[in-house]
N, C-alpha and C positions, 0 to 999 in steps of 0.2 A: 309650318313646313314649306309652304311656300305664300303668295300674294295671299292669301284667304280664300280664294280658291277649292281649295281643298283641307281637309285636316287631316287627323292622324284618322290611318288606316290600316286595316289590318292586312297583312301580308297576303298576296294572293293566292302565294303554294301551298296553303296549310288549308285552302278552301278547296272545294269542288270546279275544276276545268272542264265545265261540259264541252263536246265535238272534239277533244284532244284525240287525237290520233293516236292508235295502239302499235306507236313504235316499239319494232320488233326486240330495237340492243338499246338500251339507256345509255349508256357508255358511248354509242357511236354521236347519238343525239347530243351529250355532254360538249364532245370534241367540236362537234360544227356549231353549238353554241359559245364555245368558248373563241373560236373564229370570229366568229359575229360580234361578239363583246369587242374584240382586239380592232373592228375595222370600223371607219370614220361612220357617223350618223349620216342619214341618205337627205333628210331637212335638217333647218338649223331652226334654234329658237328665234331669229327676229320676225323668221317669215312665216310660221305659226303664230304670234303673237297679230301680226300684219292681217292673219285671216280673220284672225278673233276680232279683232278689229271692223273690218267689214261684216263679219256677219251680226255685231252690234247694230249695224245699221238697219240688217234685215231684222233682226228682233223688235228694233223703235220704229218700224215701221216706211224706211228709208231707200228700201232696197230690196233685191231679188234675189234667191240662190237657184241658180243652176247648175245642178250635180247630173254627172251622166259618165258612162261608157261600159265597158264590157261586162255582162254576166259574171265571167272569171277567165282572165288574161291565160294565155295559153306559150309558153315556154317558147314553140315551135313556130308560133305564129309572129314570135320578137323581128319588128323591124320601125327603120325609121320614118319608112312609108305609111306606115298603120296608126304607127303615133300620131304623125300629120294629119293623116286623114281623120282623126276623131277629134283630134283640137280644130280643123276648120270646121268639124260640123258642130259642134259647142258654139265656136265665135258666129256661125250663122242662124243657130239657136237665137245665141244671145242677142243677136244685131235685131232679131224680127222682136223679143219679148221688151226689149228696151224701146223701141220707137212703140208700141202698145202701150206699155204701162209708162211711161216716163221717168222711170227707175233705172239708177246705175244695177248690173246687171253682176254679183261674184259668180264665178265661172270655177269649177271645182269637177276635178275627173276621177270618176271611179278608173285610177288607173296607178303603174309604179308597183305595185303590191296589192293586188286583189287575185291571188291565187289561191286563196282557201275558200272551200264552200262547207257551208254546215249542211247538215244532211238528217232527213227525216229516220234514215234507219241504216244499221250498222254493216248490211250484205243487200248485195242485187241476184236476181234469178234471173239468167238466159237459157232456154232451150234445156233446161232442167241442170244445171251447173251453176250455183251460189256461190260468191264471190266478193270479199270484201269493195262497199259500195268507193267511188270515187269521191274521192274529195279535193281533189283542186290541184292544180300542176305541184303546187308546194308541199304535196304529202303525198302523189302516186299518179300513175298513169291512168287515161282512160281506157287503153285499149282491154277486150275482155281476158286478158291471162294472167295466172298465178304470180308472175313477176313484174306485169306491169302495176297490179293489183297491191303488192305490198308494200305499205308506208318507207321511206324511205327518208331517212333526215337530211343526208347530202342534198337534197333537192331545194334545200331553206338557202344554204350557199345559194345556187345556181338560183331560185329568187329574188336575193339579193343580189347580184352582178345584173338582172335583167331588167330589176327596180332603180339602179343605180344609172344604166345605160339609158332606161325610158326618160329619168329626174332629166341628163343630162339634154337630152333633146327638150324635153318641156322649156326649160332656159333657156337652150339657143332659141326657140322659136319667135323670141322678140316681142310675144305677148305675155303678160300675167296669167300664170293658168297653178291654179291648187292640185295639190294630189290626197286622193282619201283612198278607205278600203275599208273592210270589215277587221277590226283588229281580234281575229279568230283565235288564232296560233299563238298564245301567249308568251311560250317559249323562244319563240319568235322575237315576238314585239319587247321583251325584257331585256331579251341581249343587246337592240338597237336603244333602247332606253339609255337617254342621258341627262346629267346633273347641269346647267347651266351656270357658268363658273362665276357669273356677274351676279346673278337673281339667286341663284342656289333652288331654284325651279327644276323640278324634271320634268323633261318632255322623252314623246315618245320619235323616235329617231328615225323611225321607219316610213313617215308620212306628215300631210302636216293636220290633216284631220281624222280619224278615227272612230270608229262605230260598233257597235255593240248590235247585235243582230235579234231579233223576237225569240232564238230559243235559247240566248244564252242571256237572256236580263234579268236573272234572278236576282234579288237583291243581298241573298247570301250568299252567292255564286264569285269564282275568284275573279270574272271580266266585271264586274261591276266595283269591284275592289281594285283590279287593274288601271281602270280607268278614272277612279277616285284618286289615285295616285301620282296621275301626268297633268301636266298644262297646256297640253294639247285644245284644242275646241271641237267637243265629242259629239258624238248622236246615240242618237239610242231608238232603232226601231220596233214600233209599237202596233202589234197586230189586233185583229178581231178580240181577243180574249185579256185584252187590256182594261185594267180598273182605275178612274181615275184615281184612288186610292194608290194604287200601284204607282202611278206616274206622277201624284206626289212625293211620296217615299224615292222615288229615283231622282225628283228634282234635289232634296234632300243630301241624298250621297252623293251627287255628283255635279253640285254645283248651289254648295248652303251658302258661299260667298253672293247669289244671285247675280253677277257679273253678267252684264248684256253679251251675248257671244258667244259664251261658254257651251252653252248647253244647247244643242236641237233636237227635236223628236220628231222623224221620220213616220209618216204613218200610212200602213198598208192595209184597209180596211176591205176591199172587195169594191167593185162598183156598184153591187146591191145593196151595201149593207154602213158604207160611209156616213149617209144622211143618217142615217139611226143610231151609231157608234160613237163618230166625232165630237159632237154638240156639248156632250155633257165634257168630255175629256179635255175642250178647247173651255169650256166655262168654268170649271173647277181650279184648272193651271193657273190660267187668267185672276181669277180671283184671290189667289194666292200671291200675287205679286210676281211669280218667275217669269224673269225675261226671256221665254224661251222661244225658240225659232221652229215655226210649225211648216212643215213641210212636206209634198204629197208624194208618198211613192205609187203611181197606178199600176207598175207591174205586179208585183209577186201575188197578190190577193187575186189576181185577176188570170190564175194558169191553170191549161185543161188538156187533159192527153187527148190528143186525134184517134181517129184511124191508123193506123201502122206504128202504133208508139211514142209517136212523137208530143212531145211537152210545146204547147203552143198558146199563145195568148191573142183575143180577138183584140182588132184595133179600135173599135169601137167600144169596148170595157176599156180599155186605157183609157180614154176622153172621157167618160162616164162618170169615171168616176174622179178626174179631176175636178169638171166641172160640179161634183159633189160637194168635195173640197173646197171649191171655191163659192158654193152656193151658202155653204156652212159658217163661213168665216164671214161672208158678209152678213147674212143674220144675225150675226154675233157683232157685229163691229170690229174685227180683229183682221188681223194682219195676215193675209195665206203668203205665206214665204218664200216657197219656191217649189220646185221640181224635181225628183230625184227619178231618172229612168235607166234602162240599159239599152244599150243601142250603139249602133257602130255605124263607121264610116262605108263598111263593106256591102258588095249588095248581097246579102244573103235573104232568103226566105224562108225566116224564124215564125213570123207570126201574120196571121189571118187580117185579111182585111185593108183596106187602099191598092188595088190591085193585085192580090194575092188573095187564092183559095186556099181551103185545105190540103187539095188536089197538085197543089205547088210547093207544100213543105219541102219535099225529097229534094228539088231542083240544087237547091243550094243550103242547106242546114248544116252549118260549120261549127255551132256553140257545145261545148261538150258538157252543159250543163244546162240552164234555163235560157230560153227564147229572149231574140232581144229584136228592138224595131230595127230598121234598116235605114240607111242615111235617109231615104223616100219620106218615109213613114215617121221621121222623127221632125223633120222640120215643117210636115205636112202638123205633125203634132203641136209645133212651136206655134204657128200660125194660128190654131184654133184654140189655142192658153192665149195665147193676143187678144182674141175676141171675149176672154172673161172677165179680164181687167176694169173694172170700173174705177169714173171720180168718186170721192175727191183726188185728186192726185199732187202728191208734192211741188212744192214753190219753185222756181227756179234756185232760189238763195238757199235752200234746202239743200238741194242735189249740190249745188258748188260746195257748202260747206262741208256736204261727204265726201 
């Protein structure tokens, strides 16, 4: 079907779409898909293949991934100021973990297309009024009314004109910077799906990397089938309730070519509960031969409601449990990959901790979904992943030849 890669697969619409959204008219949904089919892919195949590429490096041990930015992109919030601001704070991420580890550093933004959120449960309760729950600028408003509330497919358009506008500044801005997302919205990700005329390869058109989220990894689920599919360079995040068995079988479907690059596994373990979790899961993969790209996510395991409602994560669990992360991998002899957070250039006060109390949520909490560090708080973070890095560390002739 395509390089070895992948093989035959079975069709993703004949399986189960968990987190699909209960659009109201199929037919309207039909029409803005078949829009989307008609309008050019937002990446091309050489610069997916380009990322596959580097993050071969981080699988043999070469290299670092840093992936970052917004919880979930916000329609209204589109500008070119915002962009900018999240790509310098990435590149001074990147600048502090490279002079640490002596590692070329891939730079990859949760950005372009991360407007879907998967969601724990189907309705929210205000003030005794239930109300279908929000799920991401690309399927419904957050504000609390009946009509901001209803899924609405014209918004997959308006998605893509905001993905396309973000792609277009990422290029101009004169550095290499990746675009990823959670590839939620199937419907979505198919229409931008395309054949590469050269390789006869399909990629996914919408990003150039793509991720599969903890409640949608089923392995007989249609995003694991979706994602068998493209030649994209996937993830797949892996929470508390993960078996290494299970994340054999995923290396299995979604990357039995074992091609270095292909495949990462993002993992969100909790900051208590990593050192007990990780070990077997990084020893079993390992053993197997799969080149896969281990990598820490500190947030999502690590989120707790305040006082007055608010979804917030301490700063000190995020460090926690990288440092978990990286405690694990050296025990093991293996390679901790990289970094996966959310976090923005903006100053908001999403979460607890390096100058921020609970007592300071209200000031500025702008995420209409899950808490993200603050530009402060993310390079104060970058700094203290500096300090876990240990020798041995790569050759110079090493690093040139990557």
């Amino acid at each position: 079907m395509n390089n070895g890669t992948v093989g035959t697969v079975p069709d993703w619409r004949a399986l189960v779409a968990r987190q699909r959204p209960p659009w109201p008219d199929e037919a309207v949904l039909d029409a803005v898909v078949g829009d989307l089919v008609a309008s050019p892919a937002l990446v091309i195949p050489r610069e997916c293949d380009a990322l596959t590429a580097r993050l071969a490096g981080v699988a043999e041990g070469r290299a670092f991934l840093l992936q970052g930015g917004d919880c979930a992109e916000r329609l209204d919030r589109l500008s070119a100021r915002a962009i900018r601001r999240t790509l310098r704070l990435l590149r001074q991420m990147s600048v502090v973990l490279t002079s640490a580890s002596a590692l070329p550093m891939v730079t990859v933004g949760r950005i372009a297309g991360q407007y879907a959120k998967p969601r724990s449960r189907p309705t929210e309760t205000v003030d005794g009024r239930t109300l279908p729950v929000y799920r991401g600028d690309a399927v419904n408003g957050s504000g609390f009314t009946e009509a901001e509330r209803r899924p609405d497919p014209a918004r997959l358009r308006r998605v893509y004109d905001a993905s396309r506008y973000t792609i277009d500044v990422l290029r101009a801005s004169g550095t290499e910077h990746f675009a990823s997302h959670e590839g939620l919205l199937l419907d979505y990700e198919e229409a931008l799906t395309r054949r590469d005329r050269r390789s006869g390869r399909r990629y996914a058109g919408s990003g150039h990397l793509l991720w599969i989220g903890d409640r949608t990894r089923q392995l007989d689920g249609a995003h694991v089938a979706y994602f068998a599919s493209i030649d994209n360079p996937i993830a797949v995040k892996l929470g508390p309730s993960t078996t290494p068995e299970q994340a054999l079988a995923l290396v299995d479907r979604l990357d039995p070519g074992r091609r270095p690059g292909r495949l990462t596994f993002v993992v969100r373990m909790g900051a208590g509960r990593v050192r007990d979790l990780l070990p077997e899961l990084v020893e079993k993969v390992t053993a197997s031969g799969a080149p896969v790209v281990w990598v820490c996510d500190p947030m999502h395991g690590n989120t707790f409601e305040a006082p007055g409602g608010y979804k917030t994560r301490r700063f000190d669990d995020v460090v926690a449990e990288v440092a978990g992360f990286f405690e694990v991998h050296e025990a093991l002899g293996t390679h901790a990959g990289g970094l996966h957070v959310e976090m923005t250039g903006e100053d908001v006060t999403e979460c607890v901790g390096h100058g921020l109390g609970l007592e300071d949520l209200h000031r500025n909490y702008e995420s209409a979904c899950d808490p993200r560090l603050n530009a402060d708080q993310a390079l104060e973070l970058a700094f203290l992943v500096a300090g876990m890095f240990h020798p041995p560390r790569p050759t110079p002739e090493r690093r040139t030849r990557w």
